[in-house]
Each structure stands twice: as structure tokens, then as C-alpha cells.
MIKEFI-283039 format. One record per residue (C-alpha): x, y, z; residue in one letter. Coordinates in steps of 0.02 Angstrom, whole numbers, plus 32768, in hexadecimal, padded with zeros to 4 digits. Last residue first. Layout:
// MIKEFI-283039
u|v|w|rest
X|Y|Z|A $
...
// end
This chain:
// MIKEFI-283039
u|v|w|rest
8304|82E5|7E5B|X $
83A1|8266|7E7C|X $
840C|8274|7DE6|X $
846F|8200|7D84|X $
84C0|822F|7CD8|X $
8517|818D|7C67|X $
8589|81CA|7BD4|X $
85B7|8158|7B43|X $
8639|81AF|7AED|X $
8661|818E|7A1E|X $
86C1|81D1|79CF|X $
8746|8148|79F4|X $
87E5|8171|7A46|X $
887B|8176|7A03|X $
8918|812F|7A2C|X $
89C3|8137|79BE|X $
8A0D|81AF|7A4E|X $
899B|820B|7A78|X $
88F1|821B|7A19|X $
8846|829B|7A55|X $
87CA|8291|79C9|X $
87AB|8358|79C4|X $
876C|83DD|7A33|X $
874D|846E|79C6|X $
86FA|83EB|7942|X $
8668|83C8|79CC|X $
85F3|834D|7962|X $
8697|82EE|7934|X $
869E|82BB|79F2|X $
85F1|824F|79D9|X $
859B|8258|7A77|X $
8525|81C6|7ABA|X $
84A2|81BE|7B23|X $
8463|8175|7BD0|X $
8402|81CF|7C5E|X $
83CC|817F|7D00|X $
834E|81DE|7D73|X $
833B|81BB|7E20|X $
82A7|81F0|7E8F|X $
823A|8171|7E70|X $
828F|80F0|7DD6|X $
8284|8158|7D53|X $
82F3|8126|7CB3|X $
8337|818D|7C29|X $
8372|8159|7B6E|X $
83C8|81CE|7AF9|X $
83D0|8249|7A8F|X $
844C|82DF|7A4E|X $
8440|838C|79F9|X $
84E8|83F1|79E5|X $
8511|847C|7A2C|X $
85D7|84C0|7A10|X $
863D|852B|7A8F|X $
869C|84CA|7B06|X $
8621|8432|7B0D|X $
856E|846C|7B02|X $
84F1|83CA|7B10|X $
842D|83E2|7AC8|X $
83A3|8375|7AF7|X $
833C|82E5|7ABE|X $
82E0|8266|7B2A|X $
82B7|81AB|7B1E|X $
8257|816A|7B9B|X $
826B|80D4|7C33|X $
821F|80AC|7CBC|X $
81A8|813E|7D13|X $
816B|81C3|7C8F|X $
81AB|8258|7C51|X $
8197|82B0|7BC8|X $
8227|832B|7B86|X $
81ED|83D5|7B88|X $
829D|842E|7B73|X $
8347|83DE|7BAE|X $
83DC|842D|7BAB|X $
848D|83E4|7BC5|X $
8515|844A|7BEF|X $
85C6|8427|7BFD|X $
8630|8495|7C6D|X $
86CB|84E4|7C83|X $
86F6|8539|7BE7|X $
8796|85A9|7BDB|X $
87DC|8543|7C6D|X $
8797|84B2|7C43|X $
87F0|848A|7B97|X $
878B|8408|7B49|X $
8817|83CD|7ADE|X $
88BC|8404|7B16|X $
88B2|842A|7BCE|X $
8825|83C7|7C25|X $
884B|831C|7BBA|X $
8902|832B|7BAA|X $
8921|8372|7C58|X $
889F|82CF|7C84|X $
88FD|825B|7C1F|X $
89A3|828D|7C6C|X $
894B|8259|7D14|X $
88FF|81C2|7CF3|X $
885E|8175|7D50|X $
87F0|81CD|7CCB|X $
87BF|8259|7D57|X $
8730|82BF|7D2C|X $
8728|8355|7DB7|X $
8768|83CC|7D2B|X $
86DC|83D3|7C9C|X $
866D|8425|7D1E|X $
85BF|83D0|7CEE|X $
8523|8436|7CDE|X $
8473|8412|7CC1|X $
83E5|848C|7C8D|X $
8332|8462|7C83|X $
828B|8417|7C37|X $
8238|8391|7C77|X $
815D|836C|7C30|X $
80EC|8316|7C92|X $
8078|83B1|7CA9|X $
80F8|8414|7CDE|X $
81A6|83B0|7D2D|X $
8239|8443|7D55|X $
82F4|842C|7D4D|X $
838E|8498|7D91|X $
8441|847D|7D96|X $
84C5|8418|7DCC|X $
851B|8384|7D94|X $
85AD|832D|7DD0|X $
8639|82E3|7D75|X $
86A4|8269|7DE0|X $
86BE|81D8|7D57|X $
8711|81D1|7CBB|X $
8733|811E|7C67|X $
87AE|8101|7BDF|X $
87A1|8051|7BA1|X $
8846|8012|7B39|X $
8825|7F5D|7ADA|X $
87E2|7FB8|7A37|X $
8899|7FFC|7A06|X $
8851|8079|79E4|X $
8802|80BA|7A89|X $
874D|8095|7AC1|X $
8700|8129|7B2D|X $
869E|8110|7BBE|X $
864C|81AC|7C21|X $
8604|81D6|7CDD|X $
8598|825F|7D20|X $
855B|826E|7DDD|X $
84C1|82A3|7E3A|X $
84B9|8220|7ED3|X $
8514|828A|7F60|X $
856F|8326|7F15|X $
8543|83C4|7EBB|X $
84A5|8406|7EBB|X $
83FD|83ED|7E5A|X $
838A|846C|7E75|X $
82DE|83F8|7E3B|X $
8235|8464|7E10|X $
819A|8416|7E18|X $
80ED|8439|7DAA|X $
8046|83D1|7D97|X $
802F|833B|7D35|X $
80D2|82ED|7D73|X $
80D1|8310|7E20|X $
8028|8291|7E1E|X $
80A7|8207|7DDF|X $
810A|821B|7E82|X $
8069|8218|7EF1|X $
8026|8179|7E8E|X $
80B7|8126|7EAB|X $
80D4|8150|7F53|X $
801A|8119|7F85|X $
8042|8074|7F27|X $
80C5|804A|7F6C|X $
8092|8078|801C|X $
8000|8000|8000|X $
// end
């Protein structure tokens, strides 16, 4: 019976409107994967946090995310100088933002579309969420050629795919 009163109080914030001020820390948190080439080398980034604001009206999620491009850590130092000073360079642009604007929401899984600024270049993405109560799981991929000012990073006869797979968790 709790269930089921939870339930239907979460799904009643749906049709009606809530904002979400998401801060730094706890459960909101960004991750990536890259493959390298050579295909056998995995770059994983983990320790980016979101903040930001979002608001539910009439089922519907729009809002602004940010990242700061320098808590990711790839688990390698000279990678990360590479990574934060070369090609994304964070200290002329310190954040990625994602956008979202009237994407429906439901509990379990939907697709959404959004926008993603890296440096300074938009480009349209989509993806796959999931709503499990409070927590919301977002998947999509980015291809790097999308963002020509930040290039297919290589060193040293490695390259890394184009393609990112990056996972965003938030509690609402």
C-alpha cells in the first residue's frame, strides 16, 4: 500500500509543476567510456558532477545541466593535462552543458533529446532515460567530430574513438 501511495504521489508531480536545484555532490554524478585504437584500451572518466536547475509541467522536463570539465579524472595524470589542457581546454571553458526542453517523462524508461555545448559548439544529441522514483538515469552518446574545436584526441599512435558513451545520474 505504501507502494502504491508513493507511486501515485510521484506520478501526480508529473501533471502539475516541480522544480529540481540540483547541486553538486552525493548521487548527481557524470561518467564517460571511450574505446581507444588499438580497440583493447578503455578510457573511463569518472568524478563529473552536475548541477543545475530542472522543472516537471504537465509531464513535460526541461532544464539546464552543467558539468565542470575538471573534476573528471581518467585514472592517468598526463592524460588528464592532455584531456583538460589541449582538447577541451577548461580553463577557457569550464563546463559542458546539456539542455533539455519539454522532454516527456514518464516512470521506466523514455527517450529524450537535448542539446550538449562542449567549449563552444551545440550540437543536438539523444538518448535513453530511466525513472526509477527519485533517480533519473541518462544514457547517450557523443560523437567527437560533432565538436571540430576539440578534436579526436591521439598520443602517441593512440586514438580514441569518436565515439563517448556518457552515463548522467541525478537524484530529483
Amino acid at each position: 500500500m505504501k507502494k502504491l501511495c508513493f507511486v501515485f504521489c510521484f506520478l501526480s508531480t508529473l501533471c502539475f509543476s516541480k522544480t529540481y536545484d540540483l547541486k553538486t555532490g552525493g548521487l548527481n554524478k557524470v561518467e564517460w567510456t571511450a574505446i581507444g585504437n588499438p580497440g583493447f584500451l578503455r578510457i573511463n572518466a569518472t568524478g563529473g558532477q552536475v548541477e543545475g536547475k530542472a522543472e516537471v509541467k504537465d509531464g513535460k522536463l526541461s532544464g539546464t545541466f552543467k558539468v565542470k570539465l575538471d573534476d573528471f579524472d581518467t585514472g592517468m595524470g598526463l592524460r588528464n593535462r592532455h584531456m583538460k589542457e589541449k582538447y577541451l581546454e577548461t580553463s577557457k571553458y569550464p563546463y559542458a552543458v546539456l539542455k533539455m526542453n519539454g522532454v516527456a517523462v514518464k516512470a521506466g524508461e523514455f527517450p529524450f533529446t537535448a542539446t550538449l555545448k562542449i567549449k563552444d559548439e551545440t550540437k543536438l544529441i539523444s538518448g535513453k532515460a530511466v525513472l526509477k522514483g527519485e533517480n533519473l538515469t541518462a544514457e547517450f552518446t557523443v560523437n567527437i567530430e560533432d565538436y571540430p574545436s576539440v578534436g579526436v584526441p591521439s598520443w602517441l599512435g593512440v586514438t580514441m574513438a569518436s565515439q563517448v558513451e556518457v552515463t548522467v545520474k541525478v537524484k530529483l
